[in-house]
MIGU-309878 format. One line per field, with one value per residue (C-alpha): z, x, y; residue in three letters; residue number from 1. Coordinates in Angstrom, 1 decimal, padded with zeros to 4 digits. Layout:
BEGIN
w	c(Z;...)
u	c(X;...)
v	c(Y;...)
res	c(ALA;...)
n	c(NUM;...)
REM end
This chain:
BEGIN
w	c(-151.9;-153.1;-155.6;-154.3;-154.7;-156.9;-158.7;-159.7;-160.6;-163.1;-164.4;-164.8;-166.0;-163.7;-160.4;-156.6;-155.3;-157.5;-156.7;-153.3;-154.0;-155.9;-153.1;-150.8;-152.5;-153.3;-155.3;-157.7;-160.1;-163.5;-164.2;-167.0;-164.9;-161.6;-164.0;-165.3;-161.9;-160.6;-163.5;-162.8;-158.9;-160.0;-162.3;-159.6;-156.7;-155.1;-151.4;-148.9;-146.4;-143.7;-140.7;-141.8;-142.9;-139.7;-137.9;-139.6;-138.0;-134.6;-134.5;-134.4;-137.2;-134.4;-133.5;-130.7;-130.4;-127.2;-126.7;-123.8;-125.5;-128.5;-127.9;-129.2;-132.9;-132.7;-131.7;-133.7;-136.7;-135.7;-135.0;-138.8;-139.9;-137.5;-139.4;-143.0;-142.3;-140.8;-143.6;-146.0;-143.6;-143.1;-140.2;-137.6;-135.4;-131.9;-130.1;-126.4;-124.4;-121.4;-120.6;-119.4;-116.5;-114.9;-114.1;-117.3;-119.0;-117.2;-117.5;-121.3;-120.8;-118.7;-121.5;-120.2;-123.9;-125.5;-126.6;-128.8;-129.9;-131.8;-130.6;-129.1;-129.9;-126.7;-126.3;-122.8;-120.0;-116.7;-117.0;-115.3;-116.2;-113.5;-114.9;-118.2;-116.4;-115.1;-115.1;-118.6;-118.8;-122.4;-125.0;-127.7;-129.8;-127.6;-129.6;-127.2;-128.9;-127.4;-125.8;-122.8;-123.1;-121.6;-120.6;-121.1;-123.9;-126.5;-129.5;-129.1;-132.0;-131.1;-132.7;-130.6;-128.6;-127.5;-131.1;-132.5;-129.5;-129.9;-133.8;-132.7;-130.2;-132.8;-135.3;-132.3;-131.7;-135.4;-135.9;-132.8;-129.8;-126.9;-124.3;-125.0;-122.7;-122.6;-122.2;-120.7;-118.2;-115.7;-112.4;-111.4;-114.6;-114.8;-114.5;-117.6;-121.0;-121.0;-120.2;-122.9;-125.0;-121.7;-122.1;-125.4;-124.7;-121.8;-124.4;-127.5;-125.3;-123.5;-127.0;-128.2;-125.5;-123.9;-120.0;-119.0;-117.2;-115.2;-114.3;-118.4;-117.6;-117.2;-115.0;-116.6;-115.4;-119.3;-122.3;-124.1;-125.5;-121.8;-120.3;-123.1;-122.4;-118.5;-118.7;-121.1;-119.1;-115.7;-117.7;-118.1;-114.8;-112.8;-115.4;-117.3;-120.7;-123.4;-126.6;-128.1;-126.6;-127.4;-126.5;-125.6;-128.5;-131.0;-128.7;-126.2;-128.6;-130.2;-126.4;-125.6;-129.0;-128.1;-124.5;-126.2;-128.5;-126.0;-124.0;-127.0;-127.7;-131.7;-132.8;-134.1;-134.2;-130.8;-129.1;-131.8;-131.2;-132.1;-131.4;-131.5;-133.8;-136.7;-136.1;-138.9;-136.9;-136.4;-140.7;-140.1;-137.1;-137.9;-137.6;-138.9;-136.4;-136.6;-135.5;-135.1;-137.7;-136.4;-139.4;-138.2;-141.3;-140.3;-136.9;-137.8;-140.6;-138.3;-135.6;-137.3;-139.2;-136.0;-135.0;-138.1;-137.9;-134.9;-135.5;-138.8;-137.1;-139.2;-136.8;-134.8;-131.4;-130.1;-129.2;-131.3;-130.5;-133.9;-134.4;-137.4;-138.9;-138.1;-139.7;-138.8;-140.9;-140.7;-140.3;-139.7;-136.2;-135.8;-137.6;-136.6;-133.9;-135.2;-132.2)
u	c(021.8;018.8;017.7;018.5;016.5;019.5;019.0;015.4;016.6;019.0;016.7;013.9;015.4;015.0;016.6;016.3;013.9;011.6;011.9;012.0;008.4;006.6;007.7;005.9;003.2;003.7;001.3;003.9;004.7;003.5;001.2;003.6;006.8;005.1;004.0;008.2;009.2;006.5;007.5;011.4;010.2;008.5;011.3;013.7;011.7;012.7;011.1;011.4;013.4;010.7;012.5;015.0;012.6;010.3;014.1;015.0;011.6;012.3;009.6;009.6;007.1;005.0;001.4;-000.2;-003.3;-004.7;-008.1;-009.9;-009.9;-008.3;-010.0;-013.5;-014.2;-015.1;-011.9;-010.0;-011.5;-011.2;-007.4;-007.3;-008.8;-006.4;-003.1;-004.6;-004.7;-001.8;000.2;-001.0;000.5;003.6;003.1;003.5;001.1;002.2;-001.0;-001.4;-004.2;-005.8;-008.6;-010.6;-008.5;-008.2;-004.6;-003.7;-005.8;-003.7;-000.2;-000.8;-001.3;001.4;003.8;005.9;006.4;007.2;010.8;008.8;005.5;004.8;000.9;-001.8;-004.8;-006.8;-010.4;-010.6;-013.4;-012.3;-010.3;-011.4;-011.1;-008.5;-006.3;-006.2;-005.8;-002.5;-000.6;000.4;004.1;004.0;002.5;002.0;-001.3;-003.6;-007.3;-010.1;-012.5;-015.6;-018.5;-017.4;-017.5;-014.1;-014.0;-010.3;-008.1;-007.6;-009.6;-012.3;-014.1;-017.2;-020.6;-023.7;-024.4;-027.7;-028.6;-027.9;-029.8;-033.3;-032.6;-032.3;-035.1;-037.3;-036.5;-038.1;-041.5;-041.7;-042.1;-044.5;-042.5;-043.7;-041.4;-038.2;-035.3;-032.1;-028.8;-025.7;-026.0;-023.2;-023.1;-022.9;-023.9;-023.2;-019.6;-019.6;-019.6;-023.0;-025.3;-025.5;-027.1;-029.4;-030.2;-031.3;-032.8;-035.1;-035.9;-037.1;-039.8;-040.9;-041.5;-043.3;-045.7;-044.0;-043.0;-039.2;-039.6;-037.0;-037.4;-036.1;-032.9;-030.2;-027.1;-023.9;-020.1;-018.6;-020.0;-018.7;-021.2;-021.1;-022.6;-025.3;-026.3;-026.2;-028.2;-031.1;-031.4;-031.3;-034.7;-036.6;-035.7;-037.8;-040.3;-038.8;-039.9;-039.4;-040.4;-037.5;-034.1;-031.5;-027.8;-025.1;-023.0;-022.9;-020.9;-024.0;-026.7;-025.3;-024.9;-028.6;-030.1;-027.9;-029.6;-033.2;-032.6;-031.5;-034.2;-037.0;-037.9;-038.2;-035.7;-037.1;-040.9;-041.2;-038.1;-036.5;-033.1;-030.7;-027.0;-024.5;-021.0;-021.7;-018.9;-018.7;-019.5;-022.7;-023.6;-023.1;-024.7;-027.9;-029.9;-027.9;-028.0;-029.6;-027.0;-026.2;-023.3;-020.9;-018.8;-015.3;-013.6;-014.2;-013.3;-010.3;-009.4;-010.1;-008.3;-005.4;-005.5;-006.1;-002.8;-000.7;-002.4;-001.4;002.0;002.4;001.3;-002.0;-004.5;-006.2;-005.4;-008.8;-009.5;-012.6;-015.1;-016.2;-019.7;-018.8;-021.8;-023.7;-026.4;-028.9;-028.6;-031.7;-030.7;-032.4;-033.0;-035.8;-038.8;-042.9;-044.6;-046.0;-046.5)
v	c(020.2;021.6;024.4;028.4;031.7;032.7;029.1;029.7;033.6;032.1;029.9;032.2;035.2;037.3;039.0;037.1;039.7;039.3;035.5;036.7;038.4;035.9;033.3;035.9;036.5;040.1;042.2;043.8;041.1;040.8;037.8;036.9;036.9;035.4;032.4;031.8;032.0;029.4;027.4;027.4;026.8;023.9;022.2;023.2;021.4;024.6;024.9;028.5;027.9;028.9;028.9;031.0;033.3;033.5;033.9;036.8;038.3;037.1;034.1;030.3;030.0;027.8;028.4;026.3;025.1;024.4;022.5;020.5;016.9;015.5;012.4;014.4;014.6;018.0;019.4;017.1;018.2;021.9;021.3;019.7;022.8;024.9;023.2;023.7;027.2;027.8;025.8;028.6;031.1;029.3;028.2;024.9;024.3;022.5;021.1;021.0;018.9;020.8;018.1;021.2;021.7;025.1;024.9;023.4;026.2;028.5;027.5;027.8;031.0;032.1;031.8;028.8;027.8;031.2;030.9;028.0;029.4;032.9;032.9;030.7;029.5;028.1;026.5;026.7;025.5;026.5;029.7;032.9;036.4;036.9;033.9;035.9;039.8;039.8;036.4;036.4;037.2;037.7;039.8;037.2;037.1;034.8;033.8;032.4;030.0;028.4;029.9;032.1;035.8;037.5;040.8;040.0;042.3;039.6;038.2;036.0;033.5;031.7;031.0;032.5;029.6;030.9;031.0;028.4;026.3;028.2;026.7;023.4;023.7;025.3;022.8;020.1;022.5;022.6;019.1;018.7;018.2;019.6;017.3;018.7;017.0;019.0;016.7;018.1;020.5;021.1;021.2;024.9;025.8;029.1;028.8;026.2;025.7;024.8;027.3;029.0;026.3;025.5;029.3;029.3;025.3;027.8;030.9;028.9;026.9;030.2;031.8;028.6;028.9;025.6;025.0;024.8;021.4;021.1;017.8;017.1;018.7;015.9;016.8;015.0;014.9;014.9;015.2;012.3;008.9;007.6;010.9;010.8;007.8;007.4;011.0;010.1;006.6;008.7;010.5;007.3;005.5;008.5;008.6;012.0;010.3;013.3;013.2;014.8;015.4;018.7;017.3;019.6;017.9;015.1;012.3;012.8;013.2;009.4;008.1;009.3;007.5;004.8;004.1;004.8;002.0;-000.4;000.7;000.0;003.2;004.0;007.0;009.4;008.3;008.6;010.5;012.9;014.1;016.7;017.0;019.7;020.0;017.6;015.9;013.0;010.4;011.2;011.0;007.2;006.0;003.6;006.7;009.4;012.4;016.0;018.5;022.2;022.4;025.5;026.7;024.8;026.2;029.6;029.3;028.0;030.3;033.0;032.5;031.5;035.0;036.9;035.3;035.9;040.3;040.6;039.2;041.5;044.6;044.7;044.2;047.0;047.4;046.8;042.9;041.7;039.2;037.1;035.6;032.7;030.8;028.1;026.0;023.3;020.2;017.7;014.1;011.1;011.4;014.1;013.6;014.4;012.4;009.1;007.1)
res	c(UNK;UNK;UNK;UNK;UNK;UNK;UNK;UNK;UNK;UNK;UNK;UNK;UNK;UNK;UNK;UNK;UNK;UNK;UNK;UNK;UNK;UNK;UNK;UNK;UNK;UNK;UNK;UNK;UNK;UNK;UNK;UNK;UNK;UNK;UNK;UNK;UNK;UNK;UNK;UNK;UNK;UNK;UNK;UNK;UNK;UNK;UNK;UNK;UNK;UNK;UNK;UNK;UNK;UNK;UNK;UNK;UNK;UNK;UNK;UNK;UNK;UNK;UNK;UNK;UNK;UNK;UNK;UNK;UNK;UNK;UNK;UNK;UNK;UNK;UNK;UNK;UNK;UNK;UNK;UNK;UNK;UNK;UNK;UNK;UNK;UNK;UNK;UNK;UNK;UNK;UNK;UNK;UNK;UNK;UNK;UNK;UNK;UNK;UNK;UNK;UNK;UNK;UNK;UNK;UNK;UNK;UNK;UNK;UNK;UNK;UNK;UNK;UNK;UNK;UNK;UNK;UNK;UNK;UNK;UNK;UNK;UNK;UNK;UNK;UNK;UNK;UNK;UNK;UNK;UNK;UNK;UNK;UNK;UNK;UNK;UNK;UNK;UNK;UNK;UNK;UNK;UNK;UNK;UNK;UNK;UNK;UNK;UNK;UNK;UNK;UNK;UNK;UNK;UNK;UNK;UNK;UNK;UNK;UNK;UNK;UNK;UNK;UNK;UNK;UNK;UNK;UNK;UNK;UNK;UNK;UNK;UNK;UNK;UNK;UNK;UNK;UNK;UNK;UNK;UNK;UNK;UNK;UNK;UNK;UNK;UNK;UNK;UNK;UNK;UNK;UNK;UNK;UNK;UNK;UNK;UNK;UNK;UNK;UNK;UNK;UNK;UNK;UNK;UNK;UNK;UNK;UNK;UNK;UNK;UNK;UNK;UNK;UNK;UNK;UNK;UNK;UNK;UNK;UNK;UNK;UNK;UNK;UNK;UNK;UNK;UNK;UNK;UNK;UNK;UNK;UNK;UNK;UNK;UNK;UNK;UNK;UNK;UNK;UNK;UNK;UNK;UNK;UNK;UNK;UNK;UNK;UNK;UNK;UNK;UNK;UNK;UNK;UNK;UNK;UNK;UNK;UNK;UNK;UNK;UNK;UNK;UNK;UNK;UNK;UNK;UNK;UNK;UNK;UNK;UNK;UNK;UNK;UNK;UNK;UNK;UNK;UNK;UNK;UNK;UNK;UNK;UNK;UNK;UNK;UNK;UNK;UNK;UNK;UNK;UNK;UNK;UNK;UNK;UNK;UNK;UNK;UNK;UNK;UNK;UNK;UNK;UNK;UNK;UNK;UNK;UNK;UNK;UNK;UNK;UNK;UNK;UNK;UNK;UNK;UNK;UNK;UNK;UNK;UNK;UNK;UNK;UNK;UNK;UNK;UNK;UNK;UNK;UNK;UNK;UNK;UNK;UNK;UNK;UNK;UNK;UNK;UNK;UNK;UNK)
n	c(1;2;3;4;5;6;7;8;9;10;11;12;13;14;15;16;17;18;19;20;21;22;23;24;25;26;27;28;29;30;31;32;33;34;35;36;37;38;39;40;41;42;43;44;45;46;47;48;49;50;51;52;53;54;55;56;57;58;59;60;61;62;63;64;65;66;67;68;69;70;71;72;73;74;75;76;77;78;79;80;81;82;83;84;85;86;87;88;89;90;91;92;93;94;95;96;97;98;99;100;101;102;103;104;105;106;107;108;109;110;111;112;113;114;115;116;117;118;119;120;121;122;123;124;125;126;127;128;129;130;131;132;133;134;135;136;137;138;139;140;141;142;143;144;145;146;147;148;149;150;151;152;153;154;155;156;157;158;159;160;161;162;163;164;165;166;167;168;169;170;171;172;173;174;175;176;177;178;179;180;181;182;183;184;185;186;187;188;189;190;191;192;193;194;195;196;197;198;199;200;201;202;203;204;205;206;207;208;209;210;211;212;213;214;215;216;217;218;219;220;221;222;223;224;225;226;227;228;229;230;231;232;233;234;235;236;237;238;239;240;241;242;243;244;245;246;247;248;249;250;251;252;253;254;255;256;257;258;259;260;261;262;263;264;265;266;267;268;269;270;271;272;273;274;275;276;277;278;279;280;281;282;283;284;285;286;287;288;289;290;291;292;293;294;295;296;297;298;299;300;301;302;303;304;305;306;307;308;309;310;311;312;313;314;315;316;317;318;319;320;321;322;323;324;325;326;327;328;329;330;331;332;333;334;335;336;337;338;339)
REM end
């Protein structure tokens, strides 16, 4: 049977609430005593029951996380990040796979899991405005990631998309480039993920004087290595030859310099290119990749803390919408014009 609260009180000298409060964190502890009580927590091996705890408040103690594909890098490492920071807040976190489908978006939504789960984290692709106004059953917290704007009463945590693509574009004119492909536009793009970093892809060339070809735009059904590559092959079978390409994210950006190098074509001395995510796959490649690098440890950490403030009651009522960092990191793959 394992160590108590009144155990470690015994041992330490002191009463169980003030256990109690140094297991919680609580400001009103003396450095002196919070240090004894650690130490007879440590010789103990004593470990917070935290189920018990999150029962006596009426919760599971279970987040869920809920993102388009596991099987991407990107959203693998941002649901590592997501269970870091929920372990410091006590918490589980139970993943869910949408694949980007609308009515898998929306039945996480609807609550079907909330006897489980005390809030919900979702990336989603697909869902509408009306699928969140309405048809949620529940009032649990519920944090949006990714680049859609809501007009929907819940928090919402993404980098601006728009942004960060003029600073990948700009980073191309800066070196030279003038034939700047974008990779990954959606069919009706308006309605996806996409079009904000084909936005931005359009704004950065008009303010470098440049032309939006749209003859370099390359359509694409996914955005994983395959799509990369059949779109920046589809560019130089009808004669499209760039001299740079923007990918919507690292898997295409590595598909794309994948089909350039089986094609003959030097990367980055004659086609630079810049991905999207900086997913760690792309440090490794034979050329390693130039990405837009959004701030996954701050996305995670806070959405996770939306969550847990709106849980405690110390969160406003207003929804907020959250702007974390991003930064460009130069890699291998982008470099001047030397043909």
């Amino acid at each position: 049977m394992g160590a108590s609260l009144k155990d470690v009180a015994h041992l330490a000298g002191v009463s169980v609430k003030t256990v109690s409060n140094v297991v919680n964190n609580h400001p009103h502890v003396t450095p002196a005593t919070r240090e004894r009580v650690r130490r007879a927590i440590d010789e103990l091996g004593y470990r917070p029951n935290l189920t018990a705890r999150h029962l006596r408040k009426g919760r599971t103690g279970i987040i869920a996380l809920a993102v388009p594909e596991l099987g991407n890098p990107y959203f693998a490492e941002l649901a590592g990040a997501v269970i870091d920071t929920a372990a410091r807040h006590d918490y589980t976190v139970l993943l869910d796979h949408t694949a980007g489908r609308r009515e898998k978006e929306v039945l996480v939504t609807q609550g079907f899991r909330t006897h489980v789960i005390d809030g919900l984290i979702l990336s989603p692709i697909e869902l509408e405005t009306s699928d969140l106004l309405g048809r949620r059953p529940d009032d649990g917290p519920l944090v949006l990631l990714g680049e859609r704007e809501y007009e929907a009463p819940y928090d919402q945590i993404a980098i601006d998309n728009v942004a960060a693509a003029r600073t990948a574009v700009r980073h191309l004119t800066g070196l030279g480039r003038r034939r700047i492909a974008f990779i990954g536009a959606r069919r009706e793009t308006a309605r996806r993920p996409a079009h904000l970093r084909l936005r931005g892809w359009r704004e950065e060339l008009l303010a470098a004087g440049l032309p939006c070809d749209e003859s370099l735009v390359a359509a694409t059904d996914g955005y994983g290595r395959w799509d990369g590559a059949a779109a920046m092959n589809a560019l130089l079978d009808r004669g499209a030859r760039p001299d740079a390409v923007f990918a919507y994210n690292d898997l295409m950006a590595l598909g794309a310099i994948r089909a350039l190098v089986e094609r003959g074509v030097r990367v980055p001395q004659e086609v630079s290119v810049v991905g999207f995510d900086d997913i760690e796959e792309g440090r490794f490649g034979a050329v390693s990749l130039t990405t837009v690098a959004p701030d996954k440890q701050a996305i995670a950490r806070l959405a996770v803390e939306r969550v847990v403030a709106r849980l405690t009651g110390t969160s406003g009522l207003r929804p907020e919408r959250i702007q974390p960092g991003y930064t460009l990191v130069t890699r291998e793959s982008t470099a001047p014009h030397t043909v």
